[in-house]
C-alpha positions as CSV (number, residue, x, y, z in Angstrom):
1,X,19.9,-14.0,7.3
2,X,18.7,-12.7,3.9
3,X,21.2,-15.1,2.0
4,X,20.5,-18.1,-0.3
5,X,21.7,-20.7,1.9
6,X,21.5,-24.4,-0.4
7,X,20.3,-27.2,1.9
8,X,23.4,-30.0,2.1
9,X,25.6,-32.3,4.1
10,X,28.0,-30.7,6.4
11,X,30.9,-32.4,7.7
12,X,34.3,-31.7,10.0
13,X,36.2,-30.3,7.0
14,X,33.5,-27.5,6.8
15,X,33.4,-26.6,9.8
16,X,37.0,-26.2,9.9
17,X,37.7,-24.1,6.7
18,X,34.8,-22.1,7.5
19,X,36.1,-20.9,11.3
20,X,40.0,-20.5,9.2
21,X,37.8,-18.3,6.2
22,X,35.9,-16.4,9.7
23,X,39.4,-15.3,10.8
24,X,40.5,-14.2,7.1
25,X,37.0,-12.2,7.5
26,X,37.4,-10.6,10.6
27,X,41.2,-10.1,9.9
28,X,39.9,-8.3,6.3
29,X,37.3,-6.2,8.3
30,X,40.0,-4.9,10.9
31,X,42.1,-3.7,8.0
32,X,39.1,-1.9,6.5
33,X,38.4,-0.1,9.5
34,X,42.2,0.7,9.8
35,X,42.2,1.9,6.5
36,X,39.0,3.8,6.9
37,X,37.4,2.7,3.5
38,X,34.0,2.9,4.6
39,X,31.2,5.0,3.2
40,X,30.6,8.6,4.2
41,X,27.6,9.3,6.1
42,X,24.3,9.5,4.3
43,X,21.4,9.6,7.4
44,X,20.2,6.4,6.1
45,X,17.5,4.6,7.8
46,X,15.8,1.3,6.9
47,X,12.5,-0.3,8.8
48,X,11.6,-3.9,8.3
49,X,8.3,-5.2,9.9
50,X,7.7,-9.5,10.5
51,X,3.7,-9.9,10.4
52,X,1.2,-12.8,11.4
53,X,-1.3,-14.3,9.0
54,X,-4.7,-14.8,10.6
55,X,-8.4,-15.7,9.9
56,X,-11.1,-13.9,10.3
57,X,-11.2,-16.1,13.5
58,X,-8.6,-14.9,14.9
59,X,-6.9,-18.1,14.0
60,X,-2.8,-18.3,12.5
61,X,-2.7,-19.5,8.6
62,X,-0.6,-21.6,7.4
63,X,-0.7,-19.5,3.7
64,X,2.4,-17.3,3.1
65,X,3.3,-18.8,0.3
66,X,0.4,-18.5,-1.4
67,X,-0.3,-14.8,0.1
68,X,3.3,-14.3,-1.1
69,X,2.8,-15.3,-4.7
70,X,-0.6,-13.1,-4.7
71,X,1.5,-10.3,-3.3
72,X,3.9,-10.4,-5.8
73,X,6.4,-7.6,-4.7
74,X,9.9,-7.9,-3.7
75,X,9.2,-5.7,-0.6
76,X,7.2,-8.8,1.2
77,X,9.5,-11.9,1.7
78,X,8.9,-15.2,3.2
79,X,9.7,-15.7,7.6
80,X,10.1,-18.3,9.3
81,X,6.8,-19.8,9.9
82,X,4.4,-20.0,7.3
83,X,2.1,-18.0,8.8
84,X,4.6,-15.6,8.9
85,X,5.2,-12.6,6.4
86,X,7.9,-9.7,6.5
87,X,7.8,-6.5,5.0
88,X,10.9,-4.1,3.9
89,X,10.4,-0.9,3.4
90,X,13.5,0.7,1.1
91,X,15.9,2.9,2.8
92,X,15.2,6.2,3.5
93,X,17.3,9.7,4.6
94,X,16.4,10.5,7.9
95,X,15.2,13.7,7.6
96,X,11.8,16.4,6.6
97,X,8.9,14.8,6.1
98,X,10.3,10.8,6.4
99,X,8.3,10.0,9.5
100,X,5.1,10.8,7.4
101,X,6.5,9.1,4.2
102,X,7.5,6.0,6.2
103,X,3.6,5.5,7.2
104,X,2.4,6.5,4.1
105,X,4.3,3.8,2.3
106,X,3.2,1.1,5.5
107,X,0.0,2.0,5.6
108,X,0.1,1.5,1.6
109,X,2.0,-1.8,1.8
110,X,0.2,-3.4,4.2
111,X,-3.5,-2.7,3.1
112,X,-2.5,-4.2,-1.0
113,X,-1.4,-7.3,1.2
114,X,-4.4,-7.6,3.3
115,X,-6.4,-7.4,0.5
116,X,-4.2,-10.6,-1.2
117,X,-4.6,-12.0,2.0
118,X,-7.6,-12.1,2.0
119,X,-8.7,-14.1,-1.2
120,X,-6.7,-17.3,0.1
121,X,-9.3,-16.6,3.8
122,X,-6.6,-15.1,5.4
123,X,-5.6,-11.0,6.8
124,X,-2.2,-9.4,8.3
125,X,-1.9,-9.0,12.2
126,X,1.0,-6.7,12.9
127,X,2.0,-8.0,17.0
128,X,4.6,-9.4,18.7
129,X,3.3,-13.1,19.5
130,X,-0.5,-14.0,17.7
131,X,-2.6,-15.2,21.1
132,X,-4.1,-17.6,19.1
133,X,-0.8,-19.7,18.2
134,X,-1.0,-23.2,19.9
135,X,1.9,-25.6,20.6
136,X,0.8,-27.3,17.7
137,X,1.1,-25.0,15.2
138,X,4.9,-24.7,16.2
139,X,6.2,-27.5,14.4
140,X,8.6,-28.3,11.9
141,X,5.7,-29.4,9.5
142,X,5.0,-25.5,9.3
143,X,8.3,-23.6,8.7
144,X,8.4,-22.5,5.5
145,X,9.5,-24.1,3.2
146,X,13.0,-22.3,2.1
147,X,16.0,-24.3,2.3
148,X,18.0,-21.9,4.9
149,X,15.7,-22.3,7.0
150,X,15.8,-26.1,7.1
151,X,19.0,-26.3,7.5
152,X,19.4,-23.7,10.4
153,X,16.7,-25.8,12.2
154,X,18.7,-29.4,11.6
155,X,21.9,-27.5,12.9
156,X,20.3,-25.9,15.9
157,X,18.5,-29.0,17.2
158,X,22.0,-31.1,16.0
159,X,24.3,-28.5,18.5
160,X,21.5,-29.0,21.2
161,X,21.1,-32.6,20.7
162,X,18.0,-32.7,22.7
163,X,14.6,-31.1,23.4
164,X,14.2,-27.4,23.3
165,X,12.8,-26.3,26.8
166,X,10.4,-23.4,27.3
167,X,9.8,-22.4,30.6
168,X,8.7,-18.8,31.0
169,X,7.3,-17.5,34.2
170,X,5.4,-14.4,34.2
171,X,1.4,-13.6,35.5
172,X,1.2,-17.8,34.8
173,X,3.8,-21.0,34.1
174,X,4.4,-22.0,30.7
175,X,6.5,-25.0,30.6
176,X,6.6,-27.1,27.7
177,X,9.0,-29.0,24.9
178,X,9.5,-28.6,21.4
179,X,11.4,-30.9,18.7
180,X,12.5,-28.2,16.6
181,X,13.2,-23.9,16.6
182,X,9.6,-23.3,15.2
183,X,8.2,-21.7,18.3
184,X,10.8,-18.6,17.3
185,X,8.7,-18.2,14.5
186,X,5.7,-17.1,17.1
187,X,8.0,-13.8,17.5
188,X,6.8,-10.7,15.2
189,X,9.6,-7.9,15.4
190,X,10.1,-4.6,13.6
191,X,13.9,-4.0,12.8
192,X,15.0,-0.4,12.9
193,X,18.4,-0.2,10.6
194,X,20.7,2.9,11.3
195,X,23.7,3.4,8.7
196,X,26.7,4.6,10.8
197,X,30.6,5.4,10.3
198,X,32.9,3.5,11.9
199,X,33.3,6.3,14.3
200,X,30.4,6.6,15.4
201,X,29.5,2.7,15.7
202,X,30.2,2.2,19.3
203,X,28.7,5.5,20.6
204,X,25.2,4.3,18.4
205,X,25.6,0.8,19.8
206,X,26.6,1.9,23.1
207,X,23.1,3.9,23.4
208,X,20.8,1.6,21.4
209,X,22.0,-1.1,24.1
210,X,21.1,2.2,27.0
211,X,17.4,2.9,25.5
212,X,16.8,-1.3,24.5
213,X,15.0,-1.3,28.1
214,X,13.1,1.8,27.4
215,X,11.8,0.8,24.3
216,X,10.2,-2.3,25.7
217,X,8.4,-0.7,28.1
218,X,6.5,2.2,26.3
219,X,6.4,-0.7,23.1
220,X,5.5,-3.9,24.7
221,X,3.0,-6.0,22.7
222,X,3.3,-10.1,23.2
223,X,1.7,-10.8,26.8
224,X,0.2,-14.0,25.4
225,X,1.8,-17.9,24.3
226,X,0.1,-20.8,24.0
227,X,-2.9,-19.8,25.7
228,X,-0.8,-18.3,28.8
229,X,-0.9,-14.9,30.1
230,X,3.0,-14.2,30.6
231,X,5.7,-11.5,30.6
232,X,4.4,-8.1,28.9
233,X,6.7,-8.8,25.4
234,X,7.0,-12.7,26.4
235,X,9.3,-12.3,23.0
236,X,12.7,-12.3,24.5
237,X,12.6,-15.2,26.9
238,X,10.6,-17.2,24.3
239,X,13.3,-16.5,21.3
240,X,16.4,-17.3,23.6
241,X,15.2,-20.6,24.6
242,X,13.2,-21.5,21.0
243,X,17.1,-21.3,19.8
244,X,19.0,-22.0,22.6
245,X,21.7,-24.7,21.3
246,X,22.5,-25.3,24.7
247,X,21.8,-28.4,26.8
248,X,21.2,-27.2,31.1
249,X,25.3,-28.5,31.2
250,X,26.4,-26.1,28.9
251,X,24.3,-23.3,30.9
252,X,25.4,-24.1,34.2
253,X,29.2,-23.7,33.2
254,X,27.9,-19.9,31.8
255,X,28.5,-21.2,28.1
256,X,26.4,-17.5,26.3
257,X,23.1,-17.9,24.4
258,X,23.1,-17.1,21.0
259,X,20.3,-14.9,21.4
260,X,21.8,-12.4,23.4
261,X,21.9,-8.8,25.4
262,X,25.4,-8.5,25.5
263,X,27.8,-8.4,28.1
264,X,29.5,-5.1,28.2
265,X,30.2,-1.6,26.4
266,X,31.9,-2.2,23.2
267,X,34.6,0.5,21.5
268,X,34.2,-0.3,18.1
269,X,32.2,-2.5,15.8
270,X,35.3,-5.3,15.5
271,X,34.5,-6.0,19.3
272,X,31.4,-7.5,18.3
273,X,32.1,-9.2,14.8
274,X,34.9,-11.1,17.1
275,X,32.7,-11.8,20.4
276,X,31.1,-13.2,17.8
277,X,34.2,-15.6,16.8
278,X,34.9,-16.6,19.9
279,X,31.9,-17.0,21.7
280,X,29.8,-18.8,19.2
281,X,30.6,-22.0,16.8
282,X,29.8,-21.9,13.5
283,X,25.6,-23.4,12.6
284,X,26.1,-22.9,8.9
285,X,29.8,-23.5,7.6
286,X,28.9,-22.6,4.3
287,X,32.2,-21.1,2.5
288,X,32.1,-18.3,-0.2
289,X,35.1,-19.0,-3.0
290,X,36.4,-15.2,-2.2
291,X,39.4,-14.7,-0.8
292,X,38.9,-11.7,1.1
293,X,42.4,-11.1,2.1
294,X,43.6,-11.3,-1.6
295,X,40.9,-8.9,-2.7
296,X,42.0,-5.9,-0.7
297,X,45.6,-7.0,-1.6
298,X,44.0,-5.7,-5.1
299,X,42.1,-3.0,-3.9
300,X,38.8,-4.0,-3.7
301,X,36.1,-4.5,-1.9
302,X,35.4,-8.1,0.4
303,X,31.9,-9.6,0.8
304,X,33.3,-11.0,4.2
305,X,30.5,-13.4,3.2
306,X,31.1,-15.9,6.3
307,X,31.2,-13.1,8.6
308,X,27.7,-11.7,7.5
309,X,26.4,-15.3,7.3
310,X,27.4,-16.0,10.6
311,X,26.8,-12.9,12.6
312,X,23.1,-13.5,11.2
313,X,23.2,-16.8,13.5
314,X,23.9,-14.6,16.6
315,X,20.5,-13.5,17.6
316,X,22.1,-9.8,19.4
317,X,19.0,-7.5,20.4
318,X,21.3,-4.4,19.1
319,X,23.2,-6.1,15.7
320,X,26.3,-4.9,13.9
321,X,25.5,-5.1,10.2
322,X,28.5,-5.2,7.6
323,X,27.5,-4.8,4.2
324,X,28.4,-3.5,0.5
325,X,26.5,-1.2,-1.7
326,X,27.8,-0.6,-4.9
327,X,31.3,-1.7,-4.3
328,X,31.3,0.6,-1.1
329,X,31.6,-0.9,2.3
330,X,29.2,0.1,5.2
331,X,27.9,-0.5,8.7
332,X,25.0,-0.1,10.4
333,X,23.0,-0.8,13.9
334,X,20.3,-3.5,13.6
335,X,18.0,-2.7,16.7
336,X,15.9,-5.8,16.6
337,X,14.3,-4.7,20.3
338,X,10.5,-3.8,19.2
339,X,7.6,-5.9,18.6
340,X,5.6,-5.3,15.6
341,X,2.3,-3.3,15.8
342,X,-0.2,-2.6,17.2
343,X,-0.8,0.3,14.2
344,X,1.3,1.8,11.7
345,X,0.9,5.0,13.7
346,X,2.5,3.2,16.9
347,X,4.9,1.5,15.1
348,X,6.2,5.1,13.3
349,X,6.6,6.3,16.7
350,X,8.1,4.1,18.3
351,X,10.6,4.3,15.0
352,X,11.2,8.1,16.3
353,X,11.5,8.0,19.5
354,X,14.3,5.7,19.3
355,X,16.2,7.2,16.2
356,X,16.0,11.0,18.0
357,X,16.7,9.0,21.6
358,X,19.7,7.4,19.8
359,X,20.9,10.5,18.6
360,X,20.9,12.5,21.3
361,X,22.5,10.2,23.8
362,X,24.7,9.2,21.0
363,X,26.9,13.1,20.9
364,X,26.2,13.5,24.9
365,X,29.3,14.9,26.4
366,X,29.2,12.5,29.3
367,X,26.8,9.4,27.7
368,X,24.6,7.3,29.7
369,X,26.6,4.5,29.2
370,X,29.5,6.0,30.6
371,X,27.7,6.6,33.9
372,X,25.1,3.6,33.7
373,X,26.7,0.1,34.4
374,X,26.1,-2.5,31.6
375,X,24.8,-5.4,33.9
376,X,22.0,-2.5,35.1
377,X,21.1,-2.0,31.4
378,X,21.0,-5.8,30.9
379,X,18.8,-6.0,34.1
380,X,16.9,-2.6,32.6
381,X,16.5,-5.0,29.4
382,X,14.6,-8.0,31.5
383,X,12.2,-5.9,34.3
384,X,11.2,-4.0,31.0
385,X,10.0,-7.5,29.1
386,X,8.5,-8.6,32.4
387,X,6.7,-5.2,33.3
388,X,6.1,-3.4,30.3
389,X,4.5,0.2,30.6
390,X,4.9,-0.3,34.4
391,X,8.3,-1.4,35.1
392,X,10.7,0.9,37.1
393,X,14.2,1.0,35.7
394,X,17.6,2.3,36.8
395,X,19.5,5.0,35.3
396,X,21.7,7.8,35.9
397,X,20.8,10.5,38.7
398,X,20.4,14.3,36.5
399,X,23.2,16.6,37.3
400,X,26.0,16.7,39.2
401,X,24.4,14.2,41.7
402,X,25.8,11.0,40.2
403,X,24.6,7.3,41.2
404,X,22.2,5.2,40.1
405,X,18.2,5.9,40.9
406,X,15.3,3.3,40.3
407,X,12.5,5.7,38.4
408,X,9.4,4.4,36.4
409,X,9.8,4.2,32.7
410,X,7.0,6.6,32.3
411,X,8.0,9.4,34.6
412,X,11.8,8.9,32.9
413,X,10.0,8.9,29.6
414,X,8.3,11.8,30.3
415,X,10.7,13.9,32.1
416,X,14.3,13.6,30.3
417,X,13.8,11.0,27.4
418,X,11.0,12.5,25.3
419,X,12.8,16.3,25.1
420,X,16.0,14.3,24.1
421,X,14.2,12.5,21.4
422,X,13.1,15.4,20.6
423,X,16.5,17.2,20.3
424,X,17.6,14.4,18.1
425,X,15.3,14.2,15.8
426,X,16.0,18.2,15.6
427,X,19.4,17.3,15.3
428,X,18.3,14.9,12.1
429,X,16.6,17.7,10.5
430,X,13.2,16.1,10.9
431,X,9.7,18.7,10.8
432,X,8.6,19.7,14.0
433,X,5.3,18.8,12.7
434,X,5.8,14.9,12.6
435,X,8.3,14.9,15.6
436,X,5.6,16.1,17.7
437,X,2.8,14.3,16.3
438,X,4.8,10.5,16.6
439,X,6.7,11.8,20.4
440,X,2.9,12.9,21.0
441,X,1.9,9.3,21.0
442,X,4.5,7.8,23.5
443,X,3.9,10.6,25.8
444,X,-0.2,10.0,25.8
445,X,1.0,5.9,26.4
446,X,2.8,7.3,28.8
447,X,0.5,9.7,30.3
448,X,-2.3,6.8,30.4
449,X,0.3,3.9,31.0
450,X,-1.5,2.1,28.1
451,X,0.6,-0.2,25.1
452,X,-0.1,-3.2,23.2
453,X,0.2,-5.7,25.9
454,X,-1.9,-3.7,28.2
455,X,-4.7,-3.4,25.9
456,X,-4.6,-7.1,24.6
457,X,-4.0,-8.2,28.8
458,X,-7.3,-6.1,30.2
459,X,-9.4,-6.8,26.7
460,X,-8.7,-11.0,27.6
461,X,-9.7,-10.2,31.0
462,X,-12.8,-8.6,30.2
463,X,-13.6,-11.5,27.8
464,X,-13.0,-13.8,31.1
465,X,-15.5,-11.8,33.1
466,X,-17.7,-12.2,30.4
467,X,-17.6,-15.5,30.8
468,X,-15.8,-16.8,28.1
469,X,-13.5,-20.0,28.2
470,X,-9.5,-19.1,27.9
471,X,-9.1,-19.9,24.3
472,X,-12.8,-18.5,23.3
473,X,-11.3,-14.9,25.2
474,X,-8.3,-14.9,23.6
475,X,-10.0,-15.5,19.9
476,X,-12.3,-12.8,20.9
477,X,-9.7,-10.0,21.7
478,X,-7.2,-10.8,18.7
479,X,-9.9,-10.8,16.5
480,X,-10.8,-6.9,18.2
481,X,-7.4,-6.2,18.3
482,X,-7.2,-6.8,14.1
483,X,-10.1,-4.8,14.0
484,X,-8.7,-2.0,15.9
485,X,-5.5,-2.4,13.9
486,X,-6.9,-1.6,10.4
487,X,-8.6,1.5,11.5
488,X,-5.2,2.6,12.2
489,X,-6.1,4.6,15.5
490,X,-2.6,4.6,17.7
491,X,-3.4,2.4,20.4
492,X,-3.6,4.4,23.7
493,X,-6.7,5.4,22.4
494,X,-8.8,1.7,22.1
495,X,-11.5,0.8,24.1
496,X,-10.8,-2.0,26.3
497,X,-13.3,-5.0,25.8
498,X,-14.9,-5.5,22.9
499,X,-18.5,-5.4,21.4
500,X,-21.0,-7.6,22.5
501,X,-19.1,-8.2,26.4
502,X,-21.4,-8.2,29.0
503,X,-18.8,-6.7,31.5
């Protein structure tokens, strides 16, 4: 949400002037794109990683805001949780040597906060759910303390008016309750930022939503909550029902989550900005003074400040992004899809695999989406989160052939994704060097069916067979997996177990 939301009372006058100031938005964005005031394209490319704060038990700490005040740089901001961090790395042109550059500047980034970490007792885990978090630390006594996030929490639990549920059923159960959205927090993403023209929006969209599936699988890295063993990136399940504003009535008449795949192909970025408007009521009716109407009346340049604040509340795996930069109007896909880590190495391919994969479907002459059906990509989406490196997906038959096939994400990897990848990160002017280097990983995942939540799955069951109790096992491979993570070797490579098992 990146905005300075001021925690306050909210009553039935706000929320009403703020849905009348939505449709001034959306009607001021619809006569931007028809007036075609956006910015020209630039290749721009932004990457923002969320990261855990652990012991060197292996333990979640409660310290960001003092890491945060040691860190002392604009690029690390506050999440969440408080044992949450997240890192933004400045936009970048996708092109040469940026691949390179990109892990430079991680690798960089991330060591100078380790080492601040570490004089308050605590280090930077880059994965998608800690193993270590218990139901305990996911209460409202440990979000941070930041007034937007206060209030988003009193609104959410206000619209649901009861008890979050989380029920996720994987390799176990976990069923349990929560009083408040903090068990989000226990999701660790990276968010891959693509500035587009209005043109080009839906085609970008249309494939990000294609490849969201694909992504999961060779990228999965959150098999573990709460001490259970559970869906291969256990993220998505657990983030639609940690904000899930609606009670089992509301579901059972098909009311939509707000964290949310997507129902369909769109043709434009407006579709979503007002699915958005329709679908979902306001959670922070917090109006800007602007008049956005009036301001391109005088030829300038809206905020649409309501818009943005409350497309941030819609929790969309592929996000539209409106926003101005000096004075000048853009857009841009928000592919919120990938967990964070394991290494900067995995994380910096996974970033370019999916920007060459999103530009080569993106200029097909007969594109995926066009031939896949949106409830298979949707269904992609969830085998993909269950599965990981192993799930079989459906997609388009090669050729003239048409139809649907069911193929393993590895051998569709391997056979027709990573050579368009390649092609599109060609097509971005990238050196060969890096683009074979990075594709060179997710092949060799590929090629050995190993990811994050492989590695951390078979290390915890190693620690088992050692004879370990549950939480002792899952202590013992986070605290390998942090070890692993710092030497920065991508992870195909790690030895499962860990030194010291007896197995």
């Amino acid at each position: 949400m990146g905005e300075k939301v001021v925690a306050g009372g909210i009553d039935l006058s706000d929320r009403q002037r703020y849905r009348r100031k939505l449709q001034q938005c959306l009607a001021g964005l619809g006569r931007l794109l028809a007036e075609k005031r956006f910015d020209r394209p630039k290749n721009l490319m932004g990457l923002e990683i969320e990261l855990n704060l652990a012991g060197a038990d292996g333990l979640p700490r409660m310290r960001n805001a003092e890491v945060l005040e040691r860190i002392a740089s604009r690029d690390f901001q506050t999440e969440l949780g408080m044992f949450n961090l997240e890192v933004n790395i400045v936009p970048h042109r996708l092109s040469g040597r940026v691949l390179d550059q990109l892990a430079e500047e991680l690798r960089t980034g991330l060591g100078y906060a380790n080492r601040k970490a570490a004089e308050v007792g605590s280090g930077i885990v880059m994965i998608g759910i800690l193993p270590t978090l218990a139901q305990q630390d996911l209460v409202s006594a440990n979000l941070s303390d930041v007034d937007r996030y206060i209030l988003l929490n009193d609104q959410i639990v206000a619209a649901r008016g009861e008890d979050f549920t989380l029920d996720i059923e994987g390799v176990e159960r976990l069923t349990c309750t929560s009083a408040s959205i903090t068990p989000e927090a226990a999701c660790t993403s990276v968010q891959l930022h693509l500035q587009v023209t209005p043109a080009r929006f839906a085609d970008v969209w249309n494939a990000a939503q294609a490849v969201a599936a694909v992504q999961v699988a060779v990228g999965a890295n959150s098999p573990f909550l709460f001490g259970r063993e559970l869906w291969r990136e256990s993220r998505p399940p657990l983030f639609q029902q940690a904000t899930d504003t609606r009670p089992p009535e509301l579901q059972a008449q098909g009311v939509r989550p707000r964290t949310w795949f997507g129902e369909r192909w769109v043709n434009s970025a407006y579709d979503l900005f007002e699915e958005n408007l329709r679908y979902f009521p306001a959670l922070l009716p917090i109006c800007d003074e602007e008049d956005p109407l009036r301001v391109l009346d005088d030829g300038g340049v809206p905020r649409l400040q309501e818009l943005v604040l409350h497309n941030g509340t819609v929790y969309r795996w592929n996000r539209p992004v409106y926003a101005v930069v000096d004075g000048v109007p853009h857009l841009r896909v928000e592919n919120r899809v990938l967990p964070a880590g394991p290494t900067v190495t995995d994380v910096i391919a996974n970033t370019a695999f999916y920007y060459g994969l999103v530009r080569a479907l993106a200029e097909e002459a007969r594109p995926v989406w066009s031939r896949l059906p949106f409830a298979a990509a949707a269904d992609n989406f969830d085998t993909a989160c269950r599965h990981g490196i192993d799930a079989e997906l459906q997609w388009p038959r090669p050729g003239r052939i048409g139809g649907i096939t069911q193929v393993p994400a590895v051998k569709l990897v391997r056979d027709e994704l990573l050579p368009l990848a390649a092609a599109g990160l060609d097509a971005w002017n990238v050196e060969p060097a890096d683009r074979d280097f990075y594709l060179g990983v997710i092949e060799e995942r590929c090629k050995r069916r190993v990811n994050g939540a492989s590695w951390q799955a078979d290390t915890y069951h190693r620690a088992l067979e050692a004879g370990l109790e549950r939480d002792a096992a899952l202590a013992a491979t986070t605290r390998r997996y942090c070890e692993l993570m710092h030497q920065g070797e991508p992870v195909h490579t790690w030895p499962v177990g860990y030194p010291g098992a007896h197995s």
